[in-house]
C-alpha positions, 0 to 999 in steps of 0.5 A: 500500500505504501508503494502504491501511494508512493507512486501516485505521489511521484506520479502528480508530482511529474504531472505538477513539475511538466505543466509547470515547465510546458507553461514556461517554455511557452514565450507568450506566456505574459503581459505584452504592450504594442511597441507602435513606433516599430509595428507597420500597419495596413490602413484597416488595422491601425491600432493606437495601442494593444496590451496582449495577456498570455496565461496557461492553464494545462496544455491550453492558452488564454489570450486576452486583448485590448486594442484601441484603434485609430478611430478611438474605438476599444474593443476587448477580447481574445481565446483559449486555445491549444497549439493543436491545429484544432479551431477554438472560438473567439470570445469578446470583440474581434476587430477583424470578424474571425469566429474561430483560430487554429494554432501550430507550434514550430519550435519557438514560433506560432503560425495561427489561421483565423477563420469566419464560416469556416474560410480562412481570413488571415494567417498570423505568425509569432516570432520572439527575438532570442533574449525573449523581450520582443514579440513580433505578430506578422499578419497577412489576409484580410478582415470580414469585410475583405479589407486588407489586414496585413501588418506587422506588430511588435510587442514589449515584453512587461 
């Protein structure tokens, strides 16, 4: 008996220690501020100022967003998803119209496909420099309404 419980013990505890270090190695894991002086934006997209949240729970990722446009609307919203390739749902406001993002990890970047009904709108890919500070979100495609969204966004780590 003591064994077993032995076992069950040794066993959460490498569940607990591998979750912990899943969410770590993740490098969206934080608080990230758009840097605007260094991000480029197709007309459509301009934004005046973004704070990006990245949390993980498990093997899952939230990201919430709060973006200020140029025409001084405010939209929050964001997902949870998993790196799975699988579509999760938006939740809140979403500037661009995409109900659903699927997401790939290739090492330290994430490629991401944003969707509407089931057609893909645009494809984001996220890139880190090596010291982890900066998040760089290039964005090529268009919005719900086919407007060009094609941009690139440069985050400040907090």
């Amino acid at each position: 008996m003591k064994r077993l419980l032995a076992a069950v013990g040794v066993f959460v505890l490498v569940l607990a220690v591998s979750s912990a270090l899943s969410a770590q190695s993740d490098p969206r894991i934080g608080t990230w501020k758009l840097n605007v002086a260094k991000s480029e934006f197709a007309h459509a997209a301009i934004r005046v100022s973004e704070t990006r949240t990245y949390t993980a729970s498990g093997d899952s990722v939230t990201m919430n967003a709060e973006v200020v446009t140029s025409d001084g609307s405010k939209q929050v919203g964001g997902y949870t998803a998993k790196a799975d390739g699988k579509p999760y749902p938006y939740t809140g406001q979403n500037s661009a119209g995409a109900e659903t993002i699927s997401i790939r990890r290739h090492k330290n970047k994430f490629t991401s496909q944003s969707k509407k009904g089931g057609k893909r709108l645009f494809t984001t890919t996220d890139s880190f420099s090596a010291d982890g500070k900066e998040m760089t979100l290039t964005t090529n495609g268009v919005n719900a309404n086919g407007q060009s969204i094609n941009s690139i966004r440069v985050y400040d780590k907090q």
